[in-house]
Each structure stands twice: as C-alpha cells, then as structure tokens.
N, C-alpha and C positions, 0 to 999 in steps of 0.2 A: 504494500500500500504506500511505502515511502516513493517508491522508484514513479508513483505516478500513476493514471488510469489505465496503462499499459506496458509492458515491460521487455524487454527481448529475454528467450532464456540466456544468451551469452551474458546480459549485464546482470542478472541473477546469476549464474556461477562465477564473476567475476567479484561483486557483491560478496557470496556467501564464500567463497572459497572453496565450493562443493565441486565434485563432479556431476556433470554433466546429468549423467544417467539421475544422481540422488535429487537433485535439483526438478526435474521432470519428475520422479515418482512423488516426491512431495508436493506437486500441484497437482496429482492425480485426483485424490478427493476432490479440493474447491472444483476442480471441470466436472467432476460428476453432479454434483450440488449444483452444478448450473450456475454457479458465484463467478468461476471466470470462461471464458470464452478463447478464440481464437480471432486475430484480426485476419482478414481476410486478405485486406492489403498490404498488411506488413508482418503478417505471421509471427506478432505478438501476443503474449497472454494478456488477456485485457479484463477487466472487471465487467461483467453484466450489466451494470449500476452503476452511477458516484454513489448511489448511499452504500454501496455496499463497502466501496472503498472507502469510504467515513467511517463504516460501523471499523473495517481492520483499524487502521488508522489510530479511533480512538482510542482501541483497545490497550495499545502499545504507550507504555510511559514514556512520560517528556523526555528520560536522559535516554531511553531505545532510543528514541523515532531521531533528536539529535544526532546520536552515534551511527543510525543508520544511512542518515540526509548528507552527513559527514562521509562515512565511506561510500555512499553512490556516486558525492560530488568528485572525490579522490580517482573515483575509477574514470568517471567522464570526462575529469580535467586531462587523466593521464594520456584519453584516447583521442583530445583535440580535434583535430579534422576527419581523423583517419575514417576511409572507407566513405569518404567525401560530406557526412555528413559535423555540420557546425555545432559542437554541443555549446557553445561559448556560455548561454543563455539556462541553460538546464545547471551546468555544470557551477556558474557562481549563484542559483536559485539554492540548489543543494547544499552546497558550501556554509553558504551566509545562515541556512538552516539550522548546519550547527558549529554555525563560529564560536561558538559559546563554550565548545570542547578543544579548541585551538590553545595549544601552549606554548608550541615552537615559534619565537619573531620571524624565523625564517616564512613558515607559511603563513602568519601574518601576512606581510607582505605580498606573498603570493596571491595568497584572495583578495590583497588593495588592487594588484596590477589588473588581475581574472575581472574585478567587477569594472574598474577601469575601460579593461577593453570592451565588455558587455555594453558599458555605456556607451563608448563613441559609437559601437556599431548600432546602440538605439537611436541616439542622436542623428546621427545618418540620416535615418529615418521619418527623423521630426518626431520622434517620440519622447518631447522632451521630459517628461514625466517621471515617465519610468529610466531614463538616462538616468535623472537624479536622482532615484531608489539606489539604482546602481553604488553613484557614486558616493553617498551618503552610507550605504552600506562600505563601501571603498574606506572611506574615510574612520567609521567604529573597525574597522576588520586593523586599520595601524594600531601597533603596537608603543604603551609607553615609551618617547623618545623618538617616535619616529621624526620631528621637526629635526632633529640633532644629526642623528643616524644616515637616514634618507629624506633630506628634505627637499630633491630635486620631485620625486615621486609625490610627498605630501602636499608641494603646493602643487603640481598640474592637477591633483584630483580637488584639489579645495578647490580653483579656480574656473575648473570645468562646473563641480559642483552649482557655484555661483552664478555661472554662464546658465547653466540649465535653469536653474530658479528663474533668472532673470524670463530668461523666453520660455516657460512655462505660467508665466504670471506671479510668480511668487517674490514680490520685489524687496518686501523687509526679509525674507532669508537671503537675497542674494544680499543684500547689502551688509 
C-alpha cells in the first residue's frame, strides 16, 4: 500500500529483498480476495479500490509506512531513468515521506538536491505550486549547518523557493 495504487513485482522484490517466486506467492491471497488485481496495461499488481488501499495503509504504523516510503524512495532514487522511465517525482514523494528517519547529512542533502531537481522539472511546467512543495520540502530535508557546509546548494533552493512563491501568488513567503 506504501508503493502506491499499483506496484510492479520487481519494485516489491527490490523493496522486500524477497525473491521473486516468495514475493508473488505472498500476493496470492489478496488476488484471490479480489483486493488486488492485474493492470492490464502495465502488468502491475494494482488494488481493486483506493479504499482498499487506505484500509492496508492505515493498518500499518506511522514508523512502518515511514520506513517503508523511505526504502521504496531509496530503490526508485537508485533506479533514476533506467528503463526510460523518470521516477524523479515518485522517488522524492517517497523520500520526503520519510525524511523523518534520515540520519546520515550525506542523504540529507541528497533529498535537498532529489527535491530540487523534482522542482525545476515542475517548474518547467508552470507548476509553480507544487515546484515549491518540492523545494520547501528541499529546504527541511538540509541538515543543521547546511548554510556553512553547502551553502552554494542552500541558497539556489531558498531562492528558487522564493521565485516559486513569488509566481504562485504567495508574495509575503517569497519575501
């Protein structure tokens, strides 16, 4: 339920660290129950329902569903473009999830640059909005110090930030 209303088995065994085979006989139930499905177009496991994937969802405690949101975002970050698809967007959604379990500065910084990039390619867009969800998440994901540290990375996301307020309408944040 964390990976989303649909999932591929690969990013569940790459997730669970299962093989393959155990991976598939553990979604055998929910397919019989009729809880998940087959997508047809992408030959993903998909839920039947959002409420169904609400009800898994909720079941799961705040530090699982983090720790899980944490390593689906690690595997999607790890898998970038590959196989032509852009996780950019999935990958720091997941992430920021569970930034919350982040100790190393190193990936700190890692999810500032992830959400960073996420923004400019919303921005792109004209999505100024969600650019600055991005980079506002960009910006809590720096770690104490980071002015000091990396302060070339902290201000382009402050400033982007700002920008995006600004042509979003939000003019006392940008200022």
């Amino acid at each position: 339920s964390c990976a989303g209303r649909a999932a591929s088995v690969e990013l569940l065994v790459d997730v669970t660290g299962r093989p393959e085979a155990e991976v598939r006989a553990a979604l055998q139930p929910a397919f019989r129950e009729g809880l998940l499905g087959i997508d047809p177009a992408t030959g993903e496991a998909r839920f039947a329902h959002d409420r169904v994937q609400d009800a898994a969802y909720s079941m799961l405690a705040a530090e699982r569903r983090e720790e899980l949101h944490l390593r689906i975002g690690r595997v999607l970050a790890s898998r970038g473009g590959a196989g032509g698809a852009d996780t950019t967007f999935d990958a720091a959604d997941h992430l920021n999830a569970g930034a919350r379990r982040l100790r190393i500065d190193d990936e700190r910084y890692e999810l500032a640059r992830l959400n960073h990039r996420a923004a400019l390619k919303a921005k792109v867009s004209a999505a100024f909005g969600p650019a600055l969800a991005y980079l506002r998440s960009g910006l809590a994901a720096l770690p104490p110090g980071a002015w000091e540290a990396e302060p070339e990375l902290a201000m382009t996301i402050q400033r982007e930030a700002a920008e995006c307020a600004y042509l979003s309408g939000d003019y006392a944040l940008s200022d």
